[in-house]
C-alpha positions in Angstrom: 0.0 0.0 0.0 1.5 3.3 -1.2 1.0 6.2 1.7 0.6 9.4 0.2 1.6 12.3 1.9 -0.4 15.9 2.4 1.9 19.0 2.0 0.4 22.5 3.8 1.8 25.7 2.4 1.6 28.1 4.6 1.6 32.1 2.3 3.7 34.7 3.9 2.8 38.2 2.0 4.3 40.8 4.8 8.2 41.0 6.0 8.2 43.0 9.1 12.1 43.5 8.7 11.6 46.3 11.6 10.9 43.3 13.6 13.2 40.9 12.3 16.2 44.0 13.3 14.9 43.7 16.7 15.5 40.1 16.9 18.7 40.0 15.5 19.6 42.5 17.8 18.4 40.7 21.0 20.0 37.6 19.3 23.6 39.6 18.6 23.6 41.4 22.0 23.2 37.3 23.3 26.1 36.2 21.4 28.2 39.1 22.6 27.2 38.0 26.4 27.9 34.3 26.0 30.7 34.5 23.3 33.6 36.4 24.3 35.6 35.1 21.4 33.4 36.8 18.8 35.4 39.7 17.5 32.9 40.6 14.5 29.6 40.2 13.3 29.0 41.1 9.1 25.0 40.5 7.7 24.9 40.3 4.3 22.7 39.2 1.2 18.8 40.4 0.6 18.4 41.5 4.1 21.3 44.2 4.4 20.5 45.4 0.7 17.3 46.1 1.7 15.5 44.0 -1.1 14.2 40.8 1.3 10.9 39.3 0.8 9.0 36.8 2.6 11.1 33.9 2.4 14.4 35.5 2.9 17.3 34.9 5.6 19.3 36.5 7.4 23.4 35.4 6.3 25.6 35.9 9.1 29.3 35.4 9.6 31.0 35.7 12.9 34.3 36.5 13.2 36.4 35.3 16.2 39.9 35.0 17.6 39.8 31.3 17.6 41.5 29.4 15.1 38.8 26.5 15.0 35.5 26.2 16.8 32.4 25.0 15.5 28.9 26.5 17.3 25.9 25.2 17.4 
């Protein structure tokens, strides 16, 4: 017997990127509490050249004094 399997799409049609800033900066201001070794943070992509959409991320590269360190 073949299962079939029900997709539901959910239809985002607003970014709120004044509250997605927020976030990022609660997020950020986290890091900087926790991770010591996190020198610099760069956002790039759709986000940082203002032309995100539902959809988009956030890219994020942190930049630390450690020569290698995974995180989670």
């Amino acid at each position: 017997m073949l299962l079939r399997k029900e997709i539901m799409n959910v239809g985002i049609r607003y970014f709120d990127k004044k509250l997605v800033e927020e976030s990022l900066r609660g997020y950020l201001k986290e890091i900087e509490e926790k991770r010591p070794e996190v020198k610099r943070v760069l956002l790039f992509g759709s986000f940082v050249r203002d032309e995100c959409v539902p959809g988009s991320d956030v890219l994020v590269i942190f930049s630390t004094n450690l020569q290698s360190k995974t995180y989670p």
